[in-house]
TISE-311071 format. One line per field, with one value per residue: residue in three letters; chain; x, y, z of N, C-alpha, C in turn. Coordinates in nm, 2 decimals. Each point is the difference from the previous one (the first is absolute). Layout:
rest <- [ALA	...]
kette <- [A	...]
n_east <- [X	...]
n_north <- [Y	...]
n_up <- [Z	...]
ca_east <- [X	...]
ca_north <- [Y	...]
ca_up <- [Z	...]
c_east <- [X	...]
c_north <- [Y	...]
c_up <- [Z	...]
// end
This chain:
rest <- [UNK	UNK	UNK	UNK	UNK	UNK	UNK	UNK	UNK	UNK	UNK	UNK	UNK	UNK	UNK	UNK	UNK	UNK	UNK	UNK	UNK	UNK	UNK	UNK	UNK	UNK	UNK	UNK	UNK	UNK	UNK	UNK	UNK	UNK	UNK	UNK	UNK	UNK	UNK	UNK	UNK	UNK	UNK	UNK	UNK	UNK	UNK	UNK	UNK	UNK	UNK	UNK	UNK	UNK	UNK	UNK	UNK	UNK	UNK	UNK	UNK	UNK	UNK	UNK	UNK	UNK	UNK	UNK	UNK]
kette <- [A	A	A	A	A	A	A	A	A	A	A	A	A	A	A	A	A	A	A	A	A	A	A	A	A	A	A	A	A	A	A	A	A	A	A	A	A	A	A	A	A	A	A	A	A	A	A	A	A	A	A	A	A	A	A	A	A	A	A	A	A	A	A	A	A	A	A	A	A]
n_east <- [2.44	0.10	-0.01	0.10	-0.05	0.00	-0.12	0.01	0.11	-0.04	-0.09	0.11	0.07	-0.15	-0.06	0.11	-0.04	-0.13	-0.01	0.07	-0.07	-0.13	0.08	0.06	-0.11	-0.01	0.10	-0.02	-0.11	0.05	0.10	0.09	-0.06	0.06	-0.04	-0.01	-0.10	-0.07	0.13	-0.10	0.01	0.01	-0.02	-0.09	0.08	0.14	0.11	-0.01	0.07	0.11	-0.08	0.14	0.02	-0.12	0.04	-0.04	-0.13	0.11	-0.11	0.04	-0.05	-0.05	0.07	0.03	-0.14	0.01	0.04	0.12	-0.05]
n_north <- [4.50	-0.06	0.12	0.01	-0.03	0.10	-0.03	-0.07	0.07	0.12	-0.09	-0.03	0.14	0.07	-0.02	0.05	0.14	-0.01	-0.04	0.09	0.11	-0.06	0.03	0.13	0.06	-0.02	0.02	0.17	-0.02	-0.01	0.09	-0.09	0.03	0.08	-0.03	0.11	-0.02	-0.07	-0.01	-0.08	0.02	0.17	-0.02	-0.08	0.13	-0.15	0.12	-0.09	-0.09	-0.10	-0.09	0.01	0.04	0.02	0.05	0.09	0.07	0.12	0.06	0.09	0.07	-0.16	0.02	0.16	0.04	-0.09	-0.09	-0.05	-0.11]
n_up <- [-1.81	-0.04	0.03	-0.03	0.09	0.08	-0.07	-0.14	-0.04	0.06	-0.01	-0.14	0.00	0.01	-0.12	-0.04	0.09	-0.06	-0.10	0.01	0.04	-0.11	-0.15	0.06	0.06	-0.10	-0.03	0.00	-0.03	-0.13	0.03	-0.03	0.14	0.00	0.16	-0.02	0.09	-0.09	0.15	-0.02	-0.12	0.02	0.08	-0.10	-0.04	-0.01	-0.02	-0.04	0.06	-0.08	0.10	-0.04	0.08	-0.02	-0.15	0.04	-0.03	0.02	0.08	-0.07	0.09	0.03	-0.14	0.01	0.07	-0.07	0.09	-0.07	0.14]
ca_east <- [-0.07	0.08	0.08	0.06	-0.10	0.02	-0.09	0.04	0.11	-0.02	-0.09	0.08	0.12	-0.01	0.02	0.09	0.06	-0.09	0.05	0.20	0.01	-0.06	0.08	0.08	-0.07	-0.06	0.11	0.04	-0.08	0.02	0.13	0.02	0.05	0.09	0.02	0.19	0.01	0.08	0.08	-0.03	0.06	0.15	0.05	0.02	0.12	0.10	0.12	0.09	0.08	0.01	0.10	0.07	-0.01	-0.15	-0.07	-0.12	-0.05	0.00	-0.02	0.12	0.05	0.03	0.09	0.09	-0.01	0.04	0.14	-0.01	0.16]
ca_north <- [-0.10	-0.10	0.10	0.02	0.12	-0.01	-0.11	-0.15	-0.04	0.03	-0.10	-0.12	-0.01	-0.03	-0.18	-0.08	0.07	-0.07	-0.19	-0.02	0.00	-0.08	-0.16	0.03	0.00	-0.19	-0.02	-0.02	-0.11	-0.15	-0.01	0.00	0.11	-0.08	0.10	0.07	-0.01	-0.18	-0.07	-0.12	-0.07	0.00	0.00	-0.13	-0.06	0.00	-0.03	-0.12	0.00	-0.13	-0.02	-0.15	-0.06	-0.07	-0.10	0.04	0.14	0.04	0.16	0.09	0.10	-0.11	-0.04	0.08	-0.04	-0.14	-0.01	-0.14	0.00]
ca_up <- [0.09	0.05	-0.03	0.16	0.09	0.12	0.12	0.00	0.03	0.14	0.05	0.01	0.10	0.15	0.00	0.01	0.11	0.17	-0.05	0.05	0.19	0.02	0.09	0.10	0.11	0.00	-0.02	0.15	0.07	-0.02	0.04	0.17	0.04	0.14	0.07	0.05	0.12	0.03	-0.09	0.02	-0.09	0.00	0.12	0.04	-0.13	0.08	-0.09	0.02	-0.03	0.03	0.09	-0.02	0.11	0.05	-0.10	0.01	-0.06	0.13	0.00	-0.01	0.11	0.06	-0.03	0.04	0.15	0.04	0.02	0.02	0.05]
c_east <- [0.10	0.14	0.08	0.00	0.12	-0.06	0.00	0.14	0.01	-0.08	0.08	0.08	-0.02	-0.05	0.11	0.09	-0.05	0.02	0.16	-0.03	-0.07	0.08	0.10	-0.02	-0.02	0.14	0.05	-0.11	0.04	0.13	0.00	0.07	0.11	0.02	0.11	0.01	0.06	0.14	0.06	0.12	0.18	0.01	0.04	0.13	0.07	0.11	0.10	0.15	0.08	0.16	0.05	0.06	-0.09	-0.03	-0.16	0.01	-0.05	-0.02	0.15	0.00	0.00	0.13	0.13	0.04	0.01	0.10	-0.06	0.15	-0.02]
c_north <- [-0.06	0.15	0.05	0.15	0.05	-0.04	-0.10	-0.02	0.02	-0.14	-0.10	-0.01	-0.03	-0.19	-0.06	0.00	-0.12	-0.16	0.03	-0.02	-0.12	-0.16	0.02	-0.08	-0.17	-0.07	-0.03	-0.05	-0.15	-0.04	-0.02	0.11	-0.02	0.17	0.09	-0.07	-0.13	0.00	-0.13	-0.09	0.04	-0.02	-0.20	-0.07	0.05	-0.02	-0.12	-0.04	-0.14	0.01	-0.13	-0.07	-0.06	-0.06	0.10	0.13	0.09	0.18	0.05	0.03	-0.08	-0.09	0.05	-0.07	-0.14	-0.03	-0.19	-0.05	-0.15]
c_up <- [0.09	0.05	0.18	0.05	0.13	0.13	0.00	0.07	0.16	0.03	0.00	0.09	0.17	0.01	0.01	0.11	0.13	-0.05	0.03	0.15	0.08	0.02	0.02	0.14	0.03	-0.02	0.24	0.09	0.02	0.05	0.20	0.06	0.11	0.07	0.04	0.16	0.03	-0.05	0.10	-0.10	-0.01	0.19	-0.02	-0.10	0.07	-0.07	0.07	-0.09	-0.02	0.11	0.00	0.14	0.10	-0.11	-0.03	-0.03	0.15	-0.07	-0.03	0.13	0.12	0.01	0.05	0.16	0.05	0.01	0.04	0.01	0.04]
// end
């Protein structure tokens, strides 16, 4: 009655196959997506640097080029 078949087991496995992909799929639904095309967010980070002669936080590649006299 209760006896393991190759149809039962072929039926479980494809249940367990489509409830894995199933909250797979809902997993990347629910996840924010961020576009390859935007790069909005690395173009607006600016490696800085402390500059003790202004007292202030100056771009690295600003700093080279300054000349204060």
């Amino acid at each position: 009655m209760l006896g393991f078949s190759i149809g039962k087991l072929l039926i479980l496995a494809i249940v367990l196959l489509v409830v894995w992909y199933g909250f797979k799929m809902i997993a990347r639904t629910g996840a924010p997506q961020q576009s390859s095309d935007d790069d909005s967010a690395g173009a607006s980070r600016i490696d800085t640097e402390y500059d003790p002669e202004s007292d202030t936080y100056v771009a690295k590649d600003t700093r080279k080029n300054s000349k204060k006299g």
